[in-house]
C-alpha positions in Angstrom: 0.0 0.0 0.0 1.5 3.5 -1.0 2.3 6.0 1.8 2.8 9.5 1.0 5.9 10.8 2.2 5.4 14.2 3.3 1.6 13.8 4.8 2.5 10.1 5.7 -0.8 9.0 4.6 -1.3 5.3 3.5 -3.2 6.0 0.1 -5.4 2.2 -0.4 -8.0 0.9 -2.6 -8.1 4.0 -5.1 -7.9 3.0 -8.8 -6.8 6.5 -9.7 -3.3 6.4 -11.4 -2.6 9.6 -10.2 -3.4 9.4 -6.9 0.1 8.6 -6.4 2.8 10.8 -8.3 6.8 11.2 -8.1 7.7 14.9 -7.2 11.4 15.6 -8.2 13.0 17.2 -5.4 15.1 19.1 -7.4 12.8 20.5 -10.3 14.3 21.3 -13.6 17.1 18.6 -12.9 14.9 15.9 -13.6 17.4 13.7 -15.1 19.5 13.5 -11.9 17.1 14.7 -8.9 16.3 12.1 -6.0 12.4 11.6 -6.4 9.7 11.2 -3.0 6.4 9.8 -3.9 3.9 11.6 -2.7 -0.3 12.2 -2.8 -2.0 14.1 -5.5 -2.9 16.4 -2.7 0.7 17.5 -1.2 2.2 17.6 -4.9 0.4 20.0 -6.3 0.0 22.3 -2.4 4.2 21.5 -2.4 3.8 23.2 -5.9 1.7 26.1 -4.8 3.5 27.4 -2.4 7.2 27.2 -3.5 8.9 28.1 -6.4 11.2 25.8 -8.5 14.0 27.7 -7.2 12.7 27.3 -3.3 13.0 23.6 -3.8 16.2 23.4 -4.9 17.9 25.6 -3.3 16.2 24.9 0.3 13.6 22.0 0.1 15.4 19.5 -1.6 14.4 16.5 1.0 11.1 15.5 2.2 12.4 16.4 5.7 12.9 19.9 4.8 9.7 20.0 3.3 7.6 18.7 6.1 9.6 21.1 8.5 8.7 24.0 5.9 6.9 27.0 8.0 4.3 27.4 5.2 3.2 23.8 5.1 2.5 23.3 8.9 -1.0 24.3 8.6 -1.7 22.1 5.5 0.3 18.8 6.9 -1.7 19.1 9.9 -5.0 19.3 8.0 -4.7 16.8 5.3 -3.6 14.3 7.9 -7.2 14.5 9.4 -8.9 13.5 5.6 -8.6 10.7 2.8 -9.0 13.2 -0.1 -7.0 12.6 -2.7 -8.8 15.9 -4.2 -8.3 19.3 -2.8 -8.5 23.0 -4.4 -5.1 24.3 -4.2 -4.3 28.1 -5.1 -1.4 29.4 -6.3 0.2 32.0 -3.4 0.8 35.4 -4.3 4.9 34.3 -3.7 4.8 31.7 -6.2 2.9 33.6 -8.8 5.1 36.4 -8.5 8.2 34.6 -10.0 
């Protein structure tokens, strides 16, 4: 059964390919960045609030990430539910870039 790394959820009996996805932890050095697997859920809020240069730079390992000040809140909420859908927003920090 698949466990998210960051949230640390155990993701079972969904059918949905993508429920699952590998997030490169050093974007835009795909060919040689260590990988984390990780919900639909925390990939895309890991993508909405940092920039490509954020994660490489400072959040290359899921440890850093789940320390990261700006996904305290969200870790500590997605923990309590089994979506594997959420609305996720762009910040105003990431869209600025």
């Amino acid at each position: 059964m698949p466990t998210c790394e960051l949230c640390r959820r155990r993701i079972q009996g969904v059918r949905d390919p993508q429920a699952i996805q590998t997030h490169h932890l050093r974007p835009e050095e795909r060919k040689t960045s260590p990988t984390a697997t990780l919900c639909r859920p925390c990939h895309d809020q890991v993508h909405a609030l940092f920039t490509n240069e954020e994660l490489r730079e400072s959040f290359d390992t899921v440890a850093a990430l789940r320390e990261a000040d700006r996904l305290q809140d969200y870790i500590a909420w997605i923990r309590t539910t089994d979506k594997l859908r959420i609305e996720t927003r762009t910040s105003d920090h990431v869209r600025g870039r």
